[in-house]
C-alpha positions, 0 to 999 in steps of 0.5 A: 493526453499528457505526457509523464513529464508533463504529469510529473512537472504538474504534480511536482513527483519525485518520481513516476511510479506506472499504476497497473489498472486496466480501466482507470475510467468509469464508475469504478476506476478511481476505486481500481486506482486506489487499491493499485497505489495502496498495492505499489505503497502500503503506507497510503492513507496514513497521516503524520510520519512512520515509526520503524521497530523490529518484530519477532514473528514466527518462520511460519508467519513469515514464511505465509508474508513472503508468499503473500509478497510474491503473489502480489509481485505477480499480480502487479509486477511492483517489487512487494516485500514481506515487510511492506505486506507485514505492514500494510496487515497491521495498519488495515487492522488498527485502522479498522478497530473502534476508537476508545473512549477516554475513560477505557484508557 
């Protein structure tokens, strides 16, 4: 088996983020690895660079993203802000919407 350095030298990380997954192997473990990382980075599986800009929400709303933060903290003991799960919302929902056509733009 190899060690963290020798993975993080051989993918040149950065980093080494540890990935909470129980069984990583077998027919589902590459699916349980993929929600664990998307979990630990909301912005996973998105192509070219991120823009940042403020949004109003509501106390409610945010007040629902925290809890939605700190229930993912538990679950995976990786810091979540409301923020990250603010994001990750929004980009499950675009990615889900059906492309236009040119001629309804």
């Amino acid at each position: 088996m190899l060690s963290e350095e020798d993975i993080s030298r051989t993918l040149h990380a950065s980093r080494i983020v540890p990935v909470p997954v129980d069984r990583p192997h077998g027919p589902l473990g590459l699916e349980q690895l993929v929600a664990a990382v998307s979990q630990l980075n909301p912005a996973v599986g998105t192509i070219g660079p991120s823009v940042r800009r403020p949004i109003t929400l509501s106390q409610q709303t945010w007040h629902k993203l925290d809890q939605l933060a700190e229930s993912g903290m538990r679950r995976t003991s990786q810091h979540v802000t409301a923020s990250q799960v603010a994001a990750a919302i929004v980009e499950q929902y675009v990615a889900a919407l059906p492309a236009r056509s040119e001629t309804e733009q």
